[in-house]
N, C-alpha and C positions, 0 to 999 in steps of 0.2 A: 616648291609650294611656299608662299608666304608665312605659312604657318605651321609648326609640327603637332599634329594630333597627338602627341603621345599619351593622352590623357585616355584617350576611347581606344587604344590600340589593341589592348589587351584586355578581354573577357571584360568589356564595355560593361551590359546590365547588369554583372556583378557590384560595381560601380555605382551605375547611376544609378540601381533600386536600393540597394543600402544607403544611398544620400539623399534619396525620396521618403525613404521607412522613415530616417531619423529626424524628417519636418514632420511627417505626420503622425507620430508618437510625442513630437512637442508640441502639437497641437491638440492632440488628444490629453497630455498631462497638467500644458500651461495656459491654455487657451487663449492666444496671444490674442493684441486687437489689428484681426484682419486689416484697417485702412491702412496703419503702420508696415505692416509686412508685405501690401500692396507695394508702396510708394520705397519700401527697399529692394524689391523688386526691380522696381523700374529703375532705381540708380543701378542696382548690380546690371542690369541688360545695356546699360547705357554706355558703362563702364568697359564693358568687355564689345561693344561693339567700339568703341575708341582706339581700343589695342590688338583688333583682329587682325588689321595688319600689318603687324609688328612682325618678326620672325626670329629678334633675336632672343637668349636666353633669360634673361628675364622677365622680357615680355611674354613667351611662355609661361614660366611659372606663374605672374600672374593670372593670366588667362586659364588655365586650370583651378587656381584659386577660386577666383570670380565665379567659375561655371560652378564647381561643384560648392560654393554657399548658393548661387541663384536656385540649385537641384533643392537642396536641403530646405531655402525658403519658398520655392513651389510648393514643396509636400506638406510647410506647414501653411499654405494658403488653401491647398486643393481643396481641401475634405470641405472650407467652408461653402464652397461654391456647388459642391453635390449632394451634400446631405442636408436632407429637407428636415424639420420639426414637426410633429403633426401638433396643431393646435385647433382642432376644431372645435367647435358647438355644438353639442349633441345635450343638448338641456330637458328635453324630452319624445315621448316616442313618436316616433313619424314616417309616415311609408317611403318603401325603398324600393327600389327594381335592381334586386342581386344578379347573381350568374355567378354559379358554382363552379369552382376554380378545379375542384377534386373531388375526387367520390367518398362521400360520406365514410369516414373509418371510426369502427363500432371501439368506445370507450368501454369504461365500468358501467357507467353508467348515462352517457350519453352518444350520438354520435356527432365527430365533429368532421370540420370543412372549411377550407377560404372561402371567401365569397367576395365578390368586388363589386360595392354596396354603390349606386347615385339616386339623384333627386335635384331636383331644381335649383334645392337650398345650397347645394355644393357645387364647386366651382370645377372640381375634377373627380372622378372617382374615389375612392376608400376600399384600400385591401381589408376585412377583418377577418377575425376568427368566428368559427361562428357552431355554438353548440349546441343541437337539437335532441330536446326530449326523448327518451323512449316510448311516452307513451304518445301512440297513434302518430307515429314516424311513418312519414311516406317513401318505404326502402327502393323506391322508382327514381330518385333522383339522381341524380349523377350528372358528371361533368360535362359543360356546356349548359344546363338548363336553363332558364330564366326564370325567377322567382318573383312573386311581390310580399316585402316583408314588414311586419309593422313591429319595429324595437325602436331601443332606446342603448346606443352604444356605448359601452363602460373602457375609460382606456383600463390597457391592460396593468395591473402590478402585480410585484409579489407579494406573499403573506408578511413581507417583514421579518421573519425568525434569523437569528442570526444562521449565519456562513450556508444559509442555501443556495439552489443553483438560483442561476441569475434568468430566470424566465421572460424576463421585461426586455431584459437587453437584448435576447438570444433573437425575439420576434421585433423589434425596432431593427435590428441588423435585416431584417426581411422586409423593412419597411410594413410593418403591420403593428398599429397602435391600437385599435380598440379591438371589444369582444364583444359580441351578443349569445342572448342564449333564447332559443325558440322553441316554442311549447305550442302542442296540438293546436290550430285557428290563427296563429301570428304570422303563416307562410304559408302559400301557394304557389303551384307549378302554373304556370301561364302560356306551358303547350309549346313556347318558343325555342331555338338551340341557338347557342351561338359556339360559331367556328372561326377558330384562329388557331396560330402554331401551335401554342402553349397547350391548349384545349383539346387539338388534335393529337398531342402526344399523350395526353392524359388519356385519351379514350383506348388509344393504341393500346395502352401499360392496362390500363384496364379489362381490355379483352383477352392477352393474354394472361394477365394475374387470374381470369374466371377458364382461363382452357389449364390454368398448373391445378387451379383449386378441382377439377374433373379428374386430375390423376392422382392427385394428393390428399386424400381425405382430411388424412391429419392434421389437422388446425398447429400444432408444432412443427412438424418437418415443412407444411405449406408454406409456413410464411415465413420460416427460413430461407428457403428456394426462394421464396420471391422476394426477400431482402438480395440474396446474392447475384441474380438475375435480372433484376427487373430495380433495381433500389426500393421498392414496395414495402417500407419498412413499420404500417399503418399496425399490422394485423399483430405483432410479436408481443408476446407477455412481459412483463418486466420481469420475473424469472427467468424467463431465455435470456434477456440482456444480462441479467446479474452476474451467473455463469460466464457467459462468454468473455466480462468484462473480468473477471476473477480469473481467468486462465488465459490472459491476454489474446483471446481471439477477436476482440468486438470489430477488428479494421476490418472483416470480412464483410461484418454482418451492411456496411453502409461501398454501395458500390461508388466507387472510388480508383485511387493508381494502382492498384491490385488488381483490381478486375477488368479497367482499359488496356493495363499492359497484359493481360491473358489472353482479350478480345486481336491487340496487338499481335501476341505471340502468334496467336492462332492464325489471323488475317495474313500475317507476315509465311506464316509456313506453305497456306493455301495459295494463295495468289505469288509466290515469290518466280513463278515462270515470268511476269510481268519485265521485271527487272530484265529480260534481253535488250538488247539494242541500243542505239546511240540515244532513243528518246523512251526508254525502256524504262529508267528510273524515274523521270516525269508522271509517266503512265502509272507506278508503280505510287508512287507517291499519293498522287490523284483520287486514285480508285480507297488508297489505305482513310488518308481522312476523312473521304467520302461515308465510306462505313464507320469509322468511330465517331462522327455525327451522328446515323441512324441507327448507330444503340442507343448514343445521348439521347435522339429522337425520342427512341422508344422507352428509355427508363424514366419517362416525365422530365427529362432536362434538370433533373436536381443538382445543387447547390456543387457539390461532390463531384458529379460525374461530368460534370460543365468543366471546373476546375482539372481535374485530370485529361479529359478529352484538350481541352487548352493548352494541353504540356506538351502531349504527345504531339499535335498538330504540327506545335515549333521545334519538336523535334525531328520529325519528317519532312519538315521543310528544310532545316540544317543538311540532314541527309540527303533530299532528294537535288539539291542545288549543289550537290558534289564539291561543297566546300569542307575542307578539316572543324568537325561539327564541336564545338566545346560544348559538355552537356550541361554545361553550369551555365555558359551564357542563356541555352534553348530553357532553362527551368527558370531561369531570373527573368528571363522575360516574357514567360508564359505568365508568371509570379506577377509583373508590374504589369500587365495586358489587364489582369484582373482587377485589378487593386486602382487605375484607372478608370474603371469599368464602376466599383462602387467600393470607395475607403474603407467602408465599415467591414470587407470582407479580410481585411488585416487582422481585426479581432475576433473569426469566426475560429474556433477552439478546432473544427475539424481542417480549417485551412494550414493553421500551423503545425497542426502535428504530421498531418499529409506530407508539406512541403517539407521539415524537418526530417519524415522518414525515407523521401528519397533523396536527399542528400547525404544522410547518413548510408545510404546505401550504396552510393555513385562514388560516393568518397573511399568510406574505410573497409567498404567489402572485400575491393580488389584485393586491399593487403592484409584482411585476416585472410583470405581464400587462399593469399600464396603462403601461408604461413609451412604448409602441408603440402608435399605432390605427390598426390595420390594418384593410382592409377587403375585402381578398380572402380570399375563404375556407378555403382553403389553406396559407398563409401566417398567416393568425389561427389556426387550428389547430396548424400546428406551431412556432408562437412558443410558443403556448398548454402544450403538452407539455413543451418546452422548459423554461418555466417551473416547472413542477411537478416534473421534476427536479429542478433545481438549488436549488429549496425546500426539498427533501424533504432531499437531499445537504446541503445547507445545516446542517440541525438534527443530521443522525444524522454526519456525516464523523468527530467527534472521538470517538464511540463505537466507528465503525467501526476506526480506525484501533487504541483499543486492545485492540478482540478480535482485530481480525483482523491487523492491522499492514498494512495495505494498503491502497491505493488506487484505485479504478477509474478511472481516464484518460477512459475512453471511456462510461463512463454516459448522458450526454446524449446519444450515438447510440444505444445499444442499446436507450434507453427508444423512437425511433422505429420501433422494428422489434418488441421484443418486446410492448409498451402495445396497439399494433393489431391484431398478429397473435393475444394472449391476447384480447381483446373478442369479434374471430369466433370461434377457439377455442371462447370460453364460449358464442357464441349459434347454432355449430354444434351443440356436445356437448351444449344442451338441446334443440336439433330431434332428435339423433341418439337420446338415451333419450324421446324424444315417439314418435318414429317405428319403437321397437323391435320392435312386437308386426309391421312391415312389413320382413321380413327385406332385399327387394330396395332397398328406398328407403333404410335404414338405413345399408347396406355403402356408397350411393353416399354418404353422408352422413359418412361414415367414414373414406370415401378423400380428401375433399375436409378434415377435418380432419385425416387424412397428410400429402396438400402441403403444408400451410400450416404445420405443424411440421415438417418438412424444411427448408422455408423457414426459420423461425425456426432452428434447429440449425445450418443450414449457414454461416449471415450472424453467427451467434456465433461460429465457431471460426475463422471468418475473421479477426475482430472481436480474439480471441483470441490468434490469431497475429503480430501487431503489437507490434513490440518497444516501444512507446510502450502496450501496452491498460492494462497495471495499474503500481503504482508498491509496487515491496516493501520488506520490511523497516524502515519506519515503525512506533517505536515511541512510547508517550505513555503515561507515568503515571499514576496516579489522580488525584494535583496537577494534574499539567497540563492533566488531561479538564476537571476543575472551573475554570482557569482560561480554557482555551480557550470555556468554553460562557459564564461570564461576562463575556466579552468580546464573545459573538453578541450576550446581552443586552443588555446595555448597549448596542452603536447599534442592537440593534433601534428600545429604548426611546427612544433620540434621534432616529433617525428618525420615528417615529410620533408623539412630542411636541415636536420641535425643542427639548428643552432642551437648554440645552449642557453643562450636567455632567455630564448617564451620557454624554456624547463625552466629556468629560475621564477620566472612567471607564474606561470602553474602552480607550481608550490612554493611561492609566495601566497598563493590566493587560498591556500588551503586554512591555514591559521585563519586569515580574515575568514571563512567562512566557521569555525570551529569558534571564534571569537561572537560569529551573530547570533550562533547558535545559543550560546553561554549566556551574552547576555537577553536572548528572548528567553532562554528558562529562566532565568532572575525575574523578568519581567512579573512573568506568568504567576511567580510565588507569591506576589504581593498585591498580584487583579483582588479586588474587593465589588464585585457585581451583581445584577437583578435583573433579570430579564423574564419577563413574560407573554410567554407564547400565545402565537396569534392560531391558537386551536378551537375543535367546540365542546373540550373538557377545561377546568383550571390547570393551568400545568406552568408552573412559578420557579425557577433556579436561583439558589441563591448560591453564591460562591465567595470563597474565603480563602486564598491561595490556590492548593489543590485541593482542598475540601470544601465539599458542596452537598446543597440540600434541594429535594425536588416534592413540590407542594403540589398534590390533585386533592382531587374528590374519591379516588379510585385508588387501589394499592396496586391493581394492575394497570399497567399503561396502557392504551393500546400500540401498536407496532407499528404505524406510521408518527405515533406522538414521539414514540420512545428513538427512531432515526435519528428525528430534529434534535433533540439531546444529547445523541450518538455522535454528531457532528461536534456542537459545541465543547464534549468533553473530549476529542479528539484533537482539536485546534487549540483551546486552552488548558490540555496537559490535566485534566481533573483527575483524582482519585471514584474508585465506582458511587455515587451517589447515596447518598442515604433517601431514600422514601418515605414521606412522611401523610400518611392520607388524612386530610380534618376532619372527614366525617365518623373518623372511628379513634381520632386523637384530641382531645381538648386541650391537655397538657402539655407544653415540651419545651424544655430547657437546655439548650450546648451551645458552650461559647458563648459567640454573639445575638445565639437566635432565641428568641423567646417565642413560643405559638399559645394562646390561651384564648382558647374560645373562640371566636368571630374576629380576632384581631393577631398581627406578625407584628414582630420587631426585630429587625436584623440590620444591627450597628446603627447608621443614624435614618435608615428606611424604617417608616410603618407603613403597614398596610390591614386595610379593614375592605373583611368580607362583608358587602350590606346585602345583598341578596341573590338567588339563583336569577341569571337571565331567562327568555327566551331559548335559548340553545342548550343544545342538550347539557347538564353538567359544569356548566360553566354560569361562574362568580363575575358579579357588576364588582368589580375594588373601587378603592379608595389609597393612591396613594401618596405620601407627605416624606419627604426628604428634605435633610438639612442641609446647608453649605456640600450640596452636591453637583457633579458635572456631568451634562446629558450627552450621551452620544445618541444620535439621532438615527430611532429602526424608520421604517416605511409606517407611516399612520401617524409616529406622534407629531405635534403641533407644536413642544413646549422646546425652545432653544436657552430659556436664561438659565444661568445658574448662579450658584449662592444664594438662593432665596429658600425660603418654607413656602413652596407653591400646591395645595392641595389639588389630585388629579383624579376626577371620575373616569373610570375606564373598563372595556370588556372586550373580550375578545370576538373577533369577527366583526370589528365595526370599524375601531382606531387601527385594529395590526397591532404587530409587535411592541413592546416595549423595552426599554434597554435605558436600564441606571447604571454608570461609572460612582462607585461611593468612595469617599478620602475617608 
């Protein structure tokens, strides 16, 4: 051969999607200018097509070289080439001809839906969100319909308040920019359906979601079942989430590589006659992805169940083509299939953790599992669980920690109760839609997946209830996620090689992380900040190291105001709040703060209450800072600083607010 591959020899897509990740993370943090990294491009392809047939040794290494920066600078070209910008005009309201993408799922207070919005004036369709009235809601709609609607589209943002979730991003990643909301007379049904795949799986998910709701009264166990079953995850309380995500069970509740490799399991045990013969594992092959597409089919084809059906696919094909399957190459390159398919799903929070927990599972299972050789069957089983756990936990902790700031205490028990009780779960609810067309046998099938989620439910909020279940306010920087995860690597790598440098490695990195730690609490002692929440009470923090002051109308907060709070003195390490309500305090003097009347002064911020807006509870301000630095929430306008720039402002109009004071 002219040339020695050596480069793709071994566990290839481990390779070329780690040198793909790391263009499109510098594209994502540097946003280089795409004609430049075009045109290096084309010299790096120029270059290595110069030397391909070279074959001596350091024509190799070049050629390796070359390839893997060309890899690194694809990745950081890709994204510009497939991710679109929505900029459209939507200046005022104008009729559309929708078609509902999904079946109306009933909110608090409204019910919401995609909708894939056109008209003349557009050049191609518009995914949005779209969120209908209760009153005089026409509950006949459903997926496939054709509607005509007359709005006016809002792109979507957040409230602004500091360290919330990121809502904007999470539906841009879905390519969905704007929102409408529709009130009784602004939409009509227009009798028409339309049919496509997508449309066709919805309706699917939909009819069975209405034959669980016939056996499942319970609006809690039902729409558990149908998270677990169907990914149907419309109907759930945010109390059942809260729970679940408190006693680290939430991977159940989104179907996922948990639930494909069960569908796996199962397919694998029923069908495994298949595998006779010299074209036995083809056939076997065949028939397996065939069906974990039409679960995908049927569970609406969500994000999640797309993504894991994709793993498994190239996993089966590894196996079924009888070659020595490396599972890291089949998951790196289910991984990059995807991540081709649309870049933005690199930063989708359930794709990393997914992909992170079967790795950690593939990986370091094996060798806690052998830690022990057990031989009672019961005890090798739930070591075995056990295991997989704390694998899983293993890889995803430092992710978790900085989405969620939390920690589940009790994960390795709730994996005992909810791992078993979802496997019958799944291989009840596929007897229970086998058995539908037999209404009697079905209902008993039904009721017996009732227990078994009650079961599950009730052993959660127990789980739950334990002042030791979750561990809050855990926060972890972007730095310290990266150092923390190079510190797993590193003894992993020691472990499995006995070198002793990535151990020297490892703990080396522990200092440096004990060092960012140190200096973020330094940081933190001498924050001097103002921020004013984008609520529709007044609700004003002011913060002075770790002491802080919180200005309403009200001494009681309400419990969604009080969250947003809950976050910020989480992240910025505050002491518990002092409460100061204006309407029952004229007076108040500490510190820096002075409150007197209609008017704050805190350090070189004032602010003046001029009057109650519109909205409930909530103060038009006025506020005037000196030689101060603006970090910029969602809504404000003002970027200079060092000035005395006077600011009319209120909440629900501008958004958030956010003063850095010297």
């Amino acid at each position: 051969m002219p040339v020695a591959r050596s480069f793709f020899q071994k566990i290839p897509f481990i390779r070329i999607t780690s040198l793909f990740l790391i263009g499109i993370l510098i594209n994502h943090y540097f946003v280089p200018d795409t004609r430049l990294i075009a045109i290096i491009l084309v010299m790096l392809i120029s270059t290595l097509i110069l030397f391909w047939h070279n074959s001596n040794f350091v024509s190799i290494q070049i050629q390796n070289s070359i390839l893997s920066a060309a890899i690194v600078f694809l990745g950081v070209f890709y994204p510009n080439r497939t991710i679109e910008k929505r900029d459209r005009d939507f200046s005022r309201k104008d009729y559309y001809l929708a078609e509902v993408c999904q079946k109306p799922g009933e909110k608090a207070k409204t019910f919401q839906t995609i909708l894939l919005i056109q008209n003349d004036k557009l050049t191609e369709p518009e995914k949005i969100v779209a969120y209908f009235s209760k009153v005089g809601f026409d509950s006949t709609i459903t997926t496939g319909d054709r509607l005509i609607i007359l709005a006016k589209p809002q792109k979507i943002k957040n409230a602004g308040n500091p360290f919330e979730f990121d809502y904007q991003s999470l539906m841009h990643q879905r390519n969905i920019w704007f929102s409408v909301y529709l009130t009784e007379g602004t939409y009509l049904k227009t009798g028409q359906q339309v049919s496509h795949i997508s449309n066709l799986a919805e309706k699917v998910r939909d009819r069975l979601v209405a034959m669980l709701a016939e056996a499942l009264p319970e609006k809690e166990e039902r729409s558990v079942v149908s998270a677990l079953t169907l990914g149907y995850r419309t109907e759930i309380d945010q109390d059942t989430l809260d729970y679940f995500a408190s006693t680290g069970a939430m991977h159940v509740l989104s179907v996922s590589g948990l639930h494909v490799a069960l569908i796996y399991m199962i397919l694998g045990f029923l069908l495994s006659f298949l595998k006779r013969g010299k074209i036995g594992p083809v056939i076997f092959s065949v028939v397996m992805i065939s069906f974990l597409w039409i679960y995908a089919f049927i569970s609406g084809f969500s994000p999640p169940v797309q993504r894991a059906t994709v793993m498994f696919t190239f996993v089966i094909i590894g196996n079924g083509i009888r070659r020595p399957v490396n599972i890291y190459n089949s998951l790196t390159a289910s991984a990059l299939f995807l991540i081709l398919l649309n870049p933005n799903v690199l930063f989708d929070v359930g794709f990393q953790l997914s992909y992170l927990a079967i790795f950690g599972i593939v990986l370091i299972q094996p060798a806690l599992n052998n830690i022990f050789e057990l031989t009672n069957p019961i005890l090798k089983w739930s070591w075995s669980l056990f295991t997989v756990s704390v694998a899983a936990q293993l890889m995803t902790f430092p992710l978790g920690l900085f989405y969620f700031n939390q920690f589940p205490n009790l994960f390795w028990l709730s994996n005992f109760v909810v791992v078993p009780i979802t496997t019958f779960i799944m291989w009840f609810g596929i007897a229970f839609f086998i058995f539908s067309p037999f209404h009697g046998l079905a209902m008993f099938v039904g009721m017996i997946i009732q227990k078994l989620t009650f079961v599950m439910l009730w052993t959660l909020k127990v789980m739950d209830a334990q002042p030791i279940a979750v561990s809050k306010g855990i926060v972890l920087t972007t730095g310290q996620v990266w150092i923390l995860y190079g510190i797993i690597s590193a003894i992993l790598v020691y472990l499995f090689s006995k070198k002793k440098q990535w151990l020297f490695y490892g703990l080396f990195l522990i200092p440096m992380l004990q060092c960012s730690v140190l200096a973020n609490n330094y940081k933190l002692l001498n924050q001097k900040l103002v921020f004013v929440y984008n609520t529709r009470n007044t609700l004003i923090h002011l913060i002075d190291g770790r002491n802080n002051y919180l200005v309403t109308n009200d001494s009681i907060i309400p419990e969604n105001e009080f969250k947003m709070t809950r976050k910020v003195m989480d992240h910025l390490k505050l002491n518990s709040p002092i409460i100061l309500d204006k309407s029952k305090i004229s007076n108040f003097k500490a510190g820096n703060l002075i409150l007197e009347g209609s008017s704050l002064q805190f350090m070189n911020c004032s602010i003046k209450f001029n009057k109650v807006s519109k909205f409930q509870n909530t103060d038009i301000l006025s506020l005037q800072a000196q030689n101060r630095n603006i970090n910029i929430s969602t809504g404000s306008p003002y970027s200079k600083a060092n000035q005395d720039l006077p600011i009319n402002f209120y909440t629900k109009s501008d958004g958030a607010y956010h003063l850095q004071l010297k």
